[in-house]
TIZAVEX-59815 format. One record per residue (C-alpha): residue number from 1; y, x, z. Coordinates in nm, 3 decimals, padded with zeros to 5 digits. Layout:
+-----+---------+---------+---------+
! num !      yy !      xx !      zz !
+-----+---------+---------+---------+
! NUM !       Y !       X !       Z !
...
+-----+---------+---------+---------+
//
This chain:
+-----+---------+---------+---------+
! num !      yy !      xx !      zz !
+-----+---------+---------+---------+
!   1 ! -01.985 ! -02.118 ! -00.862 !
!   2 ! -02.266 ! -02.325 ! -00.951 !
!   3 ! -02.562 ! -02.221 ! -01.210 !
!   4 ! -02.400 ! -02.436 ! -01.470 !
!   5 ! -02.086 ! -02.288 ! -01.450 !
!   6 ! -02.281 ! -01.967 ! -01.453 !
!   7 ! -02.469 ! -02.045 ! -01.763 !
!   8 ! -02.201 ! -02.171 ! -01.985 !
!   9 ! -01.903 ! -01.929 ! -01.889 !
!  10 ! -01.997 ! -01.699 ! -02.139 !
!  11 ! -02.044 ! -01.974 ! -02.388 !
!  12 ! -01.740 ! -02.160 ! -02.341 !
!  13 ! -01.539 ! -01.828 ! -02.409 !
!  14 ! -01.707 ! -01.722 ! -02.722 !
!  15 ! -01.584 ! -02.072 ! -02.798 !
!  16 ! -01.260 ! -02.004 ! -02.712 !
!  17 ! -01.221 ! -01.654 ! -02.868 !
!  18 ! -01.284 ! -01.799 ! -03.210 !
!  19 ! -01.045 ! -02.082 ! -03.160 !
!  20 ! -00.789 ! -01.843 ! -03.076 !
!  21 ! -00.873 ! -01.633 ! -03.369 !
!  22 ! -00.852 ! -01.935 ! -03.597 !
!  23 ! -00.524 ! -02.085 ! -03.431 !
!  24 ! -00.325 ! -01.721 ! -03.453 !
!  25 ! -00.385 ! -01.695 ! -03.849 !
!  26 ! -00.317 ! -02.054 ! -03.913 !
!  27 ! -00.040 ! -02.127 ! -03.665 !
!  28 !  00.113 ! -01.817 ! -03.594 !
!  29 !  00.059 ! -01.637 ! -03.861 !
!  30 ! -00.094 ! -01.370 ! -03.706 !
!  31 ! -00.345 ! -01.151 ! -03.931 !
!  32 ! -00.558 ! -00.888 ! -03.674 !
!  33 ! -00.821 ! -00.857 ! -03.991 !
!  34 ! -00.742 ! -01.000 ! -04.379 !
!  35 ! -00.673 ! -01.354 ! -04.390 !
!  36 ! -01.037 ! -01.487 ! -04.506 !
!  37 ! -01.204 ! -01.305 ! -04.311 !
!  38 ! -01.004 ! -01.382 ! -03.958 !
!  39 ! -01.069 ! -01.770 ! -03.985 !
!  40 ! -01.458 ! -01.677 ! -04.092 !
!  41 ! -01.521 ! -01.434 ! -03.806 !
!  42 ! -01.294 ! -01.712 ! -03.539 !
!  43 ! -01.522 ! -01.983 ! -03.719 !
!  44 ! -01.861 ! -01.850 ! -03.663 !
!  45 ! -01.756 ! -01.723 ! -03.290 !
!  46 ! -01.697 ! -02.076 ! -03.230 !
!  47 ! -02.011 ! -02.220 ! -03.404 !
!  48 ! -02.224 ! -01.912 ! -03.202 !
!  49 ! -02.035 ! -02.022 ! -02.850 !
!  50 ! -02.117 ! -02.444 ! -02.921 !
!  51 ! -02.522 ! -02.336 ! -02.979 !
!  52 ! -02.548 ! -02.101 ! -02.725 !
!  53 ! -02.365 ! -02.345 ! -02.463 !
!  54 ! -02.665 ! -02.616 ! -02.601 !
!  55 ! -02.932 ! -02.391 ! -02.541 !
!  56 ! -02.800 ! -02.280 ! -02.201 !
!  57 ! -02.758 ! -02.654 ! -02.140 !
!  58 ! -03.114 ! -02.783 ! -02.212 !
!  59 ! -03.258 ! -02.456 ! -02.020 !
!  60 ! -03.075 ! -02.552 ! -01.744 !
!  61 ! -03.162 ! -02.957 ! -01.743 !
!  62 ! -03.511 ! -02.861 ! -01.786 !
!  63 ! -03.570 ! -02.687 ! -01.466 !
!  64 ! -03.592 ! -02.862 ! -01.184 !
+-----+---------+---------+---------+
//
């Protein structure tokens, strides 16, 4: 596994957690926690997973 992969796996599955949380409520109908709070929590997983993926991006292109 290379140190990209490394760096971003974590990342990528916050990322993915929240989209699951969001796509259970809205497709499936599935409710682990009340309704608003399911898509927030899924929603700010996701937005968490994108910036830390960016950060471990630019750490990553910056060394050599």
């Amino acid at each position: 596994m290379t140190e990209y992969q490394k760096a971003t796996m974590a990342p990528r599955l916050l990322v993915l957690i929240g989209a699951a949380l969001i796509a259970l409520k809205t497709y499936g109908g599935v409710a682990l926690v009340p309704d608003p709070l399911q898509t927030t929590v899924g929603g700010i997983l996701g937005l968490a997973g994108v910036a830390w993926y960016i950060l471990a991006y630019r750490k990553l292109r910056k060394e050599p």
